[in-house]
C-alpha positions as CSV (number, residue, x, y, z in Angstrom):
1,X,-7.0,-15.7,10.4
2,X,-4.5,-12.6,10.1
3,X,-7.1,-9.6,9.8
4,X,-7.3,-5.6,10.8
5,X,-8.7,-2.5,10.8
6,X,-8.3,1.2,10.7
7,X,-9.7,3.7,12.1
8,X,-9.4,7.5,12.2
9,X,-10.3,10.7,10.5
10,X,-7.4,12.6,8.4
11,X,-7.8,15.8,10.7
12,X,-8.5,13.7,13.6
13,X,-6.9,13.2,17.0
14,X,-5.0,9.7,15.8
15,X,-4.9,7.1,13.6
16,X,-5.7,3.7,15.3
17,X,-5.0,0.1,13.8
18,X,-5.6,-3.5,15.2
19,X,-4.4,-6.7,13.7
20,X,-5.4,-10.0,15.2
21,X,-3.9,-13.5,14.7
22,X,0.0,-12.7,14.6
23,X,1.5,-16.0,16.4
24,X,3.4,-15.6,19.5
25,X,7.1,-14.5,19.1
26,X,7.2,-12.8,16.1
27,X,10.1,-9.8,16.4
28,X,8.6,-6.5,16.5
29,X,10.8,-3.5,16.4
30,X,9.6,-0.2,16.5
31,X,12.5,1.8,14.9
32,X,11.6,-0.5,11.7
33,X,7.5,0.0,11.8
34,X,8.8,3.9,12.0
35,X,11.2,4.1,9.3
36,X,8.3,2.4,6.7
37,X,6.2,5.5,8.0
38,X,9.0,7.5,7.1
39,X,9.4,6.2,3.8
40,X,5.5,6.7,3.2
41,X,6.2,10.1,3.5
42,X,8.7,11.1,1.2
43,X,9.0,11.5,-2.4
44,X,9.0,14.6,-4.5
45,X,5.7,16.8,-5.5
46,X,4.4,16.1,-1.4
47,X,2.1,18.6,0.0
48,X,1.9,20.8,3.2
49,X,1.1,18.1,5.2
50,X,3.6,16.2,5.5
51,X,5.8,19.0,6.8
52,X,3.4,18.6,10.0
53,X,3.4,15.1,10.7
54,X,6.0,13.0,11.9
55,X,4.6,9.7,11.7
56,X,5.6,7.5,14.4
57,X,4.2,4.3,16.0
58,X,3.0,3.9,19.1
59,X,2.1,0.1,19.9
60,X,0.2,-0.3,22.9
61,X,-1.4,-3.5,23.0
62,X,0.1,-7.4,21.6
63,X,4.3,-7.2,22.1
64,X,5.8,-7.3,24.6
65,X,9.4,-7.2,25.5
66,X,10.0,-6.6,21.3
67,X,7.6,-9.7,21.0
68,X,4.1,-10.5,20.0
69,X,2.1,-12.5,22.8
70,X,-0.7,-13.7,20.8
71,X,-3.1,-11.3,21.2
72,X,-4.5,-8.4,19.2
73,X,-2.0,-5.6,18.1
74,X,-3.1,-2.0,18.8
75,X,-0.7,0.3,17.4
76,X,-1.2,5.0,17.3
77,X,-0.3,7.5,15.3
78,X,-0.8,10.5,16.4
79,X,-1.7,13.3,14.0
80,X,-0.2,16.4,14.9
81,X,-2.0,18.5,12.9
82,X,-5.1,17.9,15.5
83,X,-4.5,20.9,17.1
84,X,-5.6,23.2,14.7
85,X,-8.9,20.9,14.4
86,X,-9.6,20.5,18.0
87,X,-12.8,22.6,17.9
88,X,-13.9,21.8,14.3
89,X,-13.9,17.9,14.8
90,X,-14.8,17.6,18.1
91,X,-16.3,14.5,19.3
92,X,-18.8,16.1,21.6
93,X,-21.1,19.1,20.1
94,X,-19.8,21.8,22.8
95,X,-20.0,25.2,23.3
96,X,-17.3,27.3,20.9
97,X,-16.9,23.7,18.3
98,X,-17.0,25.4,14.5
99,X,-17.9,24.2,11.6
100,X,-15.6,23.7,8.5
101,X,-17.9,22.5,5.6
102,X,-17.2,21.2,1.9
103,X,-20.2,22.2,0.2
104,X,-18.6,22.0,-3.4
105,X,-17.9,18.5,-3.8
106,X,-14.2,17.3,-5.6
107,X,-14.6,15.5,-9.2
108,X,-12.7,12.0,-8.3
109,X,-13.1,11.8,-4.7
110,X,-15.5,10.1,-2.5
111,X,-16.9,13.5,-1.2
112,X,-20.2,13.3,-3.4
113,X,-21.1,9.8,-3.4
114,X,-20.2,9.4,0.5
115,X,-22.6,12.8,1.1
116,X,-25.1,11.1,-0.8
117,X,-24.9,7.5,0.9
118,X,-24.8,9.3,4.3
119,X,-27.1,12.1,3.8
120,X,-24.6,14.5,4.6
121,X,-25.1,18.1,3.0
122,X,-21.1,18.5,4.1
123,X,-18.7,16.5,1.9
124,X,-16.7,17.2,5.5
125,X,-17.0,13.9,7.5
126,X,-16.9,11.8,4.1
127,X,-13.4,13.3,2.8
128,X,-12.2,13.2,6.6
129,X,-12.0,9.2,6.7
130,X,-11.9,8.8,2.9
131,X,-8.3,10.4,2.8
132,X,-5.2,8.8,1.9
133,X,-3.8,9.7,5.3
134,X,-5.8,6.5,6.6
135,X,-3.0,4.3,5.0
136,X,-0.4,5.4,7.3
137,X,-2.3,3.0,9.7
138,X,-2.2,0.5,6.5
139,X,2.2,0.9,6.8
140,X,2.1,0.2,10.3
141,X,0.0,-3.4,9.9
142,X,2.3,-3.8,6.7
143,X,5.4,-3.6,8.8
144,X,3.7,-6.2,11.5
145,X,3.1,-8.4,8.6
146,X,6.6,-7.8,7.3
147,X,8.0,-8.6,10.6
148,X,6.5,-12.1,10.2
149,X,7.7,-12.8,6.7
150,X,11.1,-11.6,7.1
151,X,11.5,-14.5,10.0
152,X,11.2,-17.0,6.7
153,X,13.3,-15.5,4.5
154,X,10.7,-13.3,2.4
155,X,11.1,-9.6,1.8
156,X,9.2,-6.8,-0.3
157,X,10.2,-4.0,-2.0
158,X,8.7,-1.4,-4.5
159,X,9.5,1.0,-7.3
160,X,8.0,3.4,-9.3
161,X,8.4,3.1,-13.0
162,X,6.4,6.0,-14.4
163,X,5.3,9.2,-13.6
164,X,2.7,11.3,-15.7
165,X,4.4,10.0,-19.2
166,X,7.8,9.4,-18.5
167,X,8.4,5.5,-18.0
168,X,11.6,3.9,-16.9
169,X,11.5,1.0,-19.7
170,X,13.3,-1.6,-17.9
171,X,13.6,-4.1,-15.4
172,X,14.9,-3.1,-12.6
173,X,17.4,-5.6,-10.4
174,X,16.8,-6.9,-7.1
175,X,19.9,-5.4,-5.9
176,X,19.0,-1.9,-7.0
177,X,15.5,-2.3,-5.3
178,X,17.4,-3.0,-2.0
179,X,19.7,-0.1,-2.6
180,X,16.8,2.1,-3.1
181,X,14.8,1.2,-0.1
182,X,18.1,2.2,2.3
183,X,18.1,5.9,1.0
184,X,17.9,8.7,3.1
185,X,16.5,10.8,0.4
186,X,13.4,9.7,-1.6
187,X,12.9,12.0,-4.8
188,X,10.3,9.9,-7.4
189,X,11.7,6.2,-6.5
190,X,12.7,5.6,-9.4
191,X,16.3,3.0,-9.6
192,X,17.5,5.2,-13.2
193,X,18.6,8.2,-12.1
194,X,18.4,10.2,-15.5
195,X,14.6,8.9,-15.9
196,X,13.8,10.0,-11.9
197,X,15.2,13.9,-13.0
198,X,12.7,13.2,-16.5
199,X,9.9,11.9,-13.6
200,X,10.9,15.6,-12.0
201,X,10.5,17.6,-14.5
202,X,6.6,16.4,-15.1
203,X,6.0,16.9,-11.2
204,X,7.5,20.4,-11.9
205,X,5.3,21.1,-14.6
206,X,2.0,20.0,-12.8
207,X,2.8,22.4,-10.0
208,X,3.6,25.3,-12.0
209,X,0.0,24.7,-13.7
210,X,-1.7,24.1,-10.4
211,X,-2.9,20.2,-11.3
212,X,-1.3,16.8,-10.2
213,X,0.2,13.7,-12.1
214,X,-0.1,10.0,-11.7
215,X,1.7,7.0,-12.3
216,X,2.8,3.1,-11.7
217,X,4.5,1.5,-9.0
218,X,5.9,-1.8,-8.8
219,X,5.6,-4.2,-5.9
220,X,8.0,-7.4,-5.6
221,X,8.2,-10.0,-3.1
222,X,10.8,-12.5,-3.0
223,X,11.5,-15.6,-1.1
224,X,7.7,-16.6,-0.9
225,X,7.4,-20.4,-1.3
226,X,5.3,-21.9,-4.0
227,X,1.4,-22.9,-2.9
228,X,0.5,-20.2,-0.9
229,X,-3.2,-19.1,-1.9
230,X,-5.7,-21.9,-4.0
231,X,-6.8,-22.8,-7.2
232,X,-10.4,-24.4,-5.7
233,X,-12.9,-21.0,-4.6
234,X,-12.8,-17.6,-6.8
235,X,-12.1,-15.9,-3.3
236,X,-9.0,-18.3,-2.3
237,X,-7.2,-17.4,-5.5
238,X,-4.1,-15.0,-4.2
239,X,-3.8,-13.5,-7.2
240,X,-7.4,-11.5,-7.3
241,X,-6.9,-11.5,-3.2
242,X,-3.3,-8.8,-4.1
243,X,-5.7,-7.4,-6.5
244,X,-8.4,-6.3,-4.3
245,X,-5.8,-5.2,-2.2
246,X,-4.1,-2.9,-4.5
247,X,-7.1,-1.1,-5.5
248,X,-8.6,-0.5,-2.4
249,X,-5.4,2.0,-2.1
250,X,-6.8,5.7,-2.1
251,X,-6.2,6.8,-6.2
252,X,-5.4,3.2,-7.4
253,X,-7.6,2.3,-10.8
254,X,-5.8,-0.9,-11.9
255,X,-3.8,-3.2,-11.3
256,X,-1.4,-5.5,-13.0
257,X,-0.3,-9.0,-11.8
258,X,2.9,-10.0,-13.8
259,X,3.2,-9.0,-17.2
260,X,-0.1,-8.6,-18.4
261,X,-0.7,-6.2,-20.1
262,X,2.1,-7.6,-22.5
263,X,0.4,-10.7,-22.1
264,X,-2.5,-9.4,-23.6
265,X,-1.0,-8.5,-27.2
266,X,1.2,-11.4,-27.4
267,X,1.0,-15.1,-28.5
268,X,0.6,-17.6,-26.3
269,X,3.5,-19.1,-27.1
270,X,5.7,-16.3,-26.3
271,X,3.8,-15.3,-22.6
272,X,3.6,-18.7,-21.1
273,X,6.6,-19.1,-18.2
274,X,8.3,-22.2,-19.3
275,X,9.1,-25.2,-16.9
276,X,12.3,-26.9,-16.1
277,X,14.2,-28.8,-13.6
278,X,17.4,-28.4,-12.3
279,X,19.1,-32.1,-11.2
280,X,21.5,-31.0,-9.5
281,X,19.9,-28.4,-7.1
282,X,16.7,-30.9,-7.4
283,X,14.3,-28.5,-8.0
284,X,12.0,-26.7,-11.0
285,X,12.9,-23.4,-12.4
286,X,10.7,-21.1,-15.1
287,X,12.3,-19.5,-18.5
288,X,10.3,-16.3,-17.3
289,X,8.2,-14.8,-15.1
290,X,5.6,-13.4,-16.9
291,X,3.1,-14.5,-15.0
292,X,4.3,-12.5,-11.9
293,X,5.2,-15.6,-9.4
294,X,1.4,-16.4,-9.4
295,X,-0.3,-19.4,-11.6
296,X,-3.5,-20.8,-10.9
297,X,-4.2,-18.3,-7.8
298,X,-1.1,-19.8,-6.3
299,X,2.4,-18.9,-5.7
300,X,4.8,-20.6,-7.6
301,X,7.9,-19.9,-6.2
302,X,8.9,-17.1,-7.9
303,X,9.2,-13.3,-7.3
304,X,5.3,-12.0,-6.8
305,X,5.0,-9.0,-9.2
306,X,2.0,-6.7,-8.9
307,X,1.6,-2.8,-10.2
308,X,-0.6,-0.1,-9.2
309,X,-2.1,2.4,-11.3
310,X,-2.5,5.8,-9.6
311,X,-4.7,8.3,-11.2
312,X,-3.7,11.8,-10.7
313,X,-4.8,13.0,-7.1
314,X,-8.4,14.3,-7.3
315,X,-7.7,17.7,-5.4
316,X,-6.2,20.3,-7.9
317,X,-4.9,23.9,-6.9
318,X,-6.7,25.0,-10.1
319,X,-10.5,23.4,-8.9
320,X,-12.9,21.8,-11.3
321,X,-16.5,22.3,-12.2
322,X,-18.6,21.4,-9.6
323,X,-21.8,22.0,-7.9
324,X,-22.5,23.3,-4.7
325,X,-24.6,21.2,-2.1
326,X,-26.7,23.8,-0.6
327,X,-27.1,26.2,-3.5
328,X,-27.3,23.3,-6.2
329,X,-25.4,26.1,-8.2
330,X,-22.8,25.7,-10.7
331,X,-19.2,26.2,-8.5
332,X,-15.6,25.3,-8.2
333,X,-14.6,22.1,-6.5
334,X,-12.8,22.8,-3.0
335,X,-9.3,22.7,-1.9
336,X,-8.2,20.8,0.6
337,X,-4.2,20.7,1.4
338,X,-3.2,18.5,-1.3
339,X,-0.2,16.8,-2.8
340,X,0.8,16.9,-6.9
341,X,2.5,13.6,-6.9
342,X,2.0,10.7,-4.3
343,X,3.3,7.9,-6.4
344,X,6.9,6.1,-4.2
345,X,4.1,6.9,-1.7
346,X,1.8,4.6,-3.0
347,X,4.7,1.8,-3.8
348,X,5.7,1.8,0.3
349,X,1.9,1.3,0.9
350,X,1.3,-1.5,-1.8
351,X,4.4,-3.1,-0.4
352,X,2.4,-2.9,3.1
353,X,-1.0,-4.3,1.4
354,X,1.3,-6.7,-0.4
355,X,2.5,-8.2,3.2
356,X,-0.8,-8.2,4.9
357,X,-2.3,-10.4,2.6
358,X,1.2,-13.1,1.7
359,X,1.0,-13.2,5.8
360,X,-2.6,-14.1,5.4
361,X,-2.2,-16.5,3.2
362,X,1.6,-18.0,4.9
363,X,-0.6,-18.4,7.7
364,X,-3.6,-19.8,6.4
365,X,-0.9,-22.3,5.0
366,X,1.9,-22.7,7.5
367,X,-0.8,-21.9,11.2
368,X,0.5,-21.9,14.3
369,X,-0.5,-20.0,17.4
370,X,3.5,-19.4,18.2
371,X,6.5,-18.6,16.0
372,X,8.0,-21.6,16.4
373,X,4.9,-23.8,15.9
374,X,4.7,-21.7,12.2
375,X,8.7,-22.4,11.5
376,X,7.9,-26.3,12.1
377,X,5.3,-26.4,10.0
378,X,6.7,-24.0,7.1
379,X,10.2,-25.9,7.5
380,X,7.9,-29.6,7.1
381,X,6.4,-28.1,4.3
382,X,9.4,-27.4,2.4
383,X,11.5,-30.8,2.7
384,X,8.1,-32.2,1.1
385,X,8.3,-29.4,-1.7
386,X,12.6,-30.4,-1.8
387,X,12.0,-34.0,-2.0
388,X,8.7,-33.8,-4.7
C-alpha cells in the first residue's frame, strides 16, 4: 500500500515527507522532484514568501544510485526563512525563545477552530502546520508517484481556467498543456494568452484593494489504463478517493470530476459518454468524456479529469472582523505574509495529489515489490484488456 506523511511547521526548521511501498527500481531524479517545487512556486499575485525560499529536495532515505530500494522514502526541504524564527519556534523552552502570538483569529482559516480543538489561546501553533506551505512536502511525494507512472506511459498535467471571474471557456489541448508545463515563466497558467492578461488584470485589482481572488484549476491525467479503482466498497471507488484528495488541498471547497456540473443541467441523453469499438485497432472508444475517464469508481481508459475550486486565500491585507482571544473584544483579523492569488499553484499540487493516489491505486492493481515485477504484471494485464 503506497502511503505518506508530512510533517513540519510553515516557519519551522524543514519540511519532512515519507512515502512507503514504492517497488524497487523505480527512476528517481532529483533535478525533476526540484523543478515541480519550482513550478509550485510561481505564478502571478505570489506573496513575500516565496522570494525566500528556494524549494529544493533533499532525499535522504529509499534511492539509491537514482533508484528506489524498497524501503521508505525520506525526502527535506529546508525552509530558509527559519532563521528569522529560530528563537520564536524553538523546540526546547530556553532562555532568550520569544513569543509571536495570533490572538485575533483569521475568518476562513483553521486558526479558531484548531485554538479551540487544542486549547490553545494562540492561533500560533494551529496556523503554523495548517499552512499551505505543508504541500510543498505534498509536490515532492507527487513527483515520487509521478516517477512511477511515467515508467508506464502515464503523465499529468494541470491548468487554470479561471481566476476571480474571468474564465477561459474552452478546452484546452493536450499539446498546449505540455507546452505550458515546459515554461520558464509562470504568470496565471492559463494556455489563452489574451484570457491569462484578463486573469491579470483581476489579480491587479485585488492587490490594489488589499484582498485576494480565487479560482479553478484543471487536473488531467493521461495514459491511465481502464480498471484502476472498484465499483464494490464506497471507499474503493477512485473517483470520491481524487475527491478527498483535492479537497484536502489548503483553500480547495469543491471539486469536479468530469463534466459535472454540466451534467447536472443537462439530459441524460446528452451527458452520458457513448460506447464504441474500433475493429481495426480492436479496442472500445467513448463519443465523450464527460464523465472525466471515471465510471463506476473506475478508470475507463480515458483522460482522468478533475477541478479544484479555490476560495480566495483567507488572509487579506485589509483584515476582517474578528475577535480577540484574550480580550474576547471586537478586533481585526491578523496578518500573516500572505499571497493574493495561489491558483497555477494549486493546479501543480492537485497534479501531485492526483499522482499519489493513481499510484495507489496502479499499485493496488498492478503489485509488485520491484519495478519489474509491476511492468509484468501491468503488461499481463493489458494483453487481457487487448484481447477482451
Amino acid at each position: 500500500m503506497l502511503r505518506f506523511e508530512t510533517a513540519g511547521e510553515s516557519h519551522g526548521e524543514c519540511l519532512i515527507a515519507t512515502l512507503t511501498g514504492l517497488p524497487a527500481g523505480v527512476p528517481i531524479s532529483i533535478e525533476a522532484l526540484n523543478r515541480e517545487l519550482w513550478r509550485r512556486q510561481q505564478g502571478y499575485g505570489r506573496g513575500g514568501r516565496m522570494k525566500i525560499e528556494t524549494d529544493r529536495a533533499e532525499v535522504v532515505a529509499g534511492v539509491r544510485h537514482s533508484r528506489t530500494i524498497g524501503s521508505p522514502v525520506a525526502i527535506i526541504i529546508r525552509n530558509l526563512d527559519w532563521q528569522n524564527w529560530t528563537k520564536a519556534l524553538p523546540v526546547e523552552d530556553t532562555e532568550g525563545a520569544e513569543n509571536r502570538p495570533v490572538t485575533r483569529p483569521r475568518p476562513g482559516h483553521a486558526d479558531l477552530a484548531g485554538a479551540i480543538k487544542d486549547n490553545f489561546h494562540d492561533a500560533r501553533y494551529i496556523l503554523e502546520r495548517a499552512s499551505a506551505r505543508e504541500t510543498a512536502a505534498r509536490v515532492a511525494v507527487g513527483g515520487m508517484a509521478k516517477a512511477l507512472l511515467g515508467e508506464f506511459g502515464i503523465r499529468i498535467l494541470s491548468h487554470v481556467i479561471a481566476v476571480d471571474g474571468v474564465w477561459l471557456g474552452r478546452a484546452a489541448t493536450w499539446e498546449e498543456l505540455v507546452a505550458l508545463s515546459e515554461k520558464q515563466e509562470v504568470v496565471l497558467g492559463c494556455v489563452e494568452p489574451e484570457v491569462e492578461a484578463r486573469m491579470k488584470e483581476a489579480v491587479d485589482q485585488a492587490y490594489r484593494t488589499g484582498d485576494t481572488v480565487g479560482g479553478v484549476f484543471e487536473v488531467i491525467a493521461r495514459g491511465v489504463p481502464p480498471g484502476l479503482g472498484s465499483h464494490t466498497t464506497w471507499d474503493s471507488r477512485l473517483d470520491g478517493r481524487l475527491a478527498q484528495a483535492i479537497v484536502s488541498m489548503q483553500a480547495v471547497k469543491g471539486v469536479e470530476v468530469g463534466f459535472a456540473a454540466e451534467g447536472a443541467a443537462s439530459y441524460g441523453s446528452k451527458v452520458q459518454d457513448t460506447i464504441h469499438y474500433d475493429r481495426e485497432a480492436r479496442h472500445f472508444t467513448r463519443g465523450a468524456n464527460r464523465a472525466g475517464g471515471l465510471e463506476g469508481g473506475m478508470t475507463n481508459g480515458q483522460d482522468v479529469v478533475v477541478r479544484g475550486m479555490l476560495k480566495p486565500i483567507s488572509t487579506l491585507r485589509r483584515p476582517l472582523e474578528s475577535v480577540d482571544l484574550e480580550t474576547r473584544e471586537p478586533a481585526l483579523a491578523a496578518y500573516e505574509r500572505s499571497d493574493v492569488c495561489v491558483v497555477p499553484a494549486a493546479g501543480v499540487i492537485g497534479e501531485a495529489m492526483v499522482a499519489i493516489i493513481l499510484a495507489q491505486a496502479f499499485l493496488e492493481k498492478f503489485g509488485g515489490d520491484s519495478l519489474g515485477e509491476t511492468r509484468r504484471n501491468y503488461e499481463g494485464y493489458m494483453e487481457q484488456v487487448k484481447s477482451y
